[in-house]
C-alpha positions as CSV (number, residue, x, y, z in Angstrom):
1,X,0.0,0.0,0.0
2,X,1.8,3.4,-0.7
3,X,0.8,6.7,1.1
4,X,-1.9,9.4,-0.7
5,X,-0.7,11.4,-3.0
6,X,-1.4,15.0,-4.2
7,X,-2.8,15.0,-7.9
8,X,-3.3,17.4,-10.4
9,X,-5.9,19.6,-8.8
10,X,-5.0,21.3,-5.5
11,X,-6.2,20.4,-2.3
12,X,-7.3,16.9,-4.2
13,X,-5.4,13.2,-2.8
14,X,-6.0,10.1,-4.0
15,X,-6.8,7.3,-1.1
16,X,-5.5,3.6,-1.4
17,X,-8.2,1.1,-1.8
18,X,-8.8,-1.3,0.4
19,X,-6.9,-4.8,0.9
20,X,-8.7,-8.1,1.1
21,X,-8.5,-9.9,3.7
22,X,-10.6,-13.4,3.8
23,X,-12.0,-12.6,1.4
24,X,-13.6,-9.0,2.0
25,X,-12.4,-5.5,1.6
26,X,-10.4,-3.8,5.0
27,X,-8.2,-0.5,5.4
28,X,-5.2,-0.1,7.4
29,X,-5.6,1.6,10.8
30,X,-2.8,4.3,11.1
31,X,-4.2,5.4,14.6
32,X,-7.0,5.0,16.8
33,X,-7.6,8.8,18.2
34,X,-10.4,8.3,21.1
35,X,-12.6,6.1,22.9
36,X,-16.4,6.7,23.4
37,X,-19.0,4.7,25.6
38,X,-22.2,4.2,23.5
39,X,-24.9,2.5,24.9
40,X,-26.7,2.7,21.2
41,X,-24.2,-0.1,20.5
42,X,-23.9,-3.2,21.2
43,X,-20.4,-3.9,23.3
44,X,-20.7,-0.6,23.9
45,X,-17.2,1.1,23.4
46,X,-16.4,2.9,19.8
47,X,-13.1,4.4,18.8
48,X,-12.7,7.2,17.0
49,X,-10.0,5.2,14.2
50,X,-7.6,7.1,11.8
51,X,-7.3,5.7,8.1
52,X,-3.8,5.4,7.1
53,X,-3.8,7.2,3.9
54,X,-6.5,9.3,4.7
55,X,-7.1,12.6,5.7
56,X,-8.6,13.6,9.1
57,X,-12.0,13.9,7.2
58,X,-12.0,10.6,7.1
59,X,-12.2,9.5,10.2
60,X,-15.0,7.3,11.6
61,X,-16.2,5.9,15.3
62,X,-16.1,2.2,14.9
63,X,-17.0,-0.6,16.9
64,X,-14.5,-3.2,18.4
65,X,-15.7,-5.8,16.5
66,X,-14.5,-4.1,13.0
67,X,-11.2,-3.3,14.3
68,X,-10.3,-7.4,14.9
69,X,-7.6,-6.8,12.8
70,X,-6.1,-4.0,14.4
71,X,-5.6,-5.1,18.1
72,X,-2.0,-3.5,18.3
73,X,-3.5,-0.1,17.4
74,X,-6.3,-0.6,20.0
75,X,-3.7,-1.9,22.3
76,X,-1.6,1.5,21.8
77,X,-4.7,3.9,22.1
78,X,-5.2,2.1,25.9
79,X,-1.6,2.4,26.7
80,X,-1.0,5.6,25.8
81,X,-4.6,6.6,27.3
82,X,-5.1,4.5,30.2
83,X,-8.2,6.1,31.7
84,X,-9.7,6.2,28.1
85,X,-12.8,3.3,28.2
């Protein structure tokens, strides 16, 4: 996977495409950001997640169970936060 890149028109960057793993589409976590208690949803923890490749704009709350892939990042966030939830 290589980084975004600026194109032609300013202000514009391309971001990578997924990879596939087992068979279905996943992007790389470059940093997981914050941690949120929602009792909307079930397990009730989200994470704010960074995109590698993507720009802050991009960022999404997701739930633990679509970050299975990305225990180290989640393991960083609660080291580097340890009060977070």
């Amino acid at each position: 996977m290589s980084p975004a890149i600026q194109n032609d028109i300013y202000g514009k960057f391309e971001e990578p495409p997924p990879v596939v793993v087992e068979g279905a589409p996943e992007y790389e976590v470059e940093e997981i950001l914050d941690s949120v208690h929602d009792k909307r949803y079930q397990g009730g923890i989200k994470y704010l997640v960074r995109w590698k490749g993507y720009r802050p704009g991009g960022d999404t709350w997701e739930g633990l169970k679509n970050l299975e892939h990305a225990a180290g990042a989640v393991s960083d966030f609660h080291r580097r936060h340890p009060s977070a939830l």
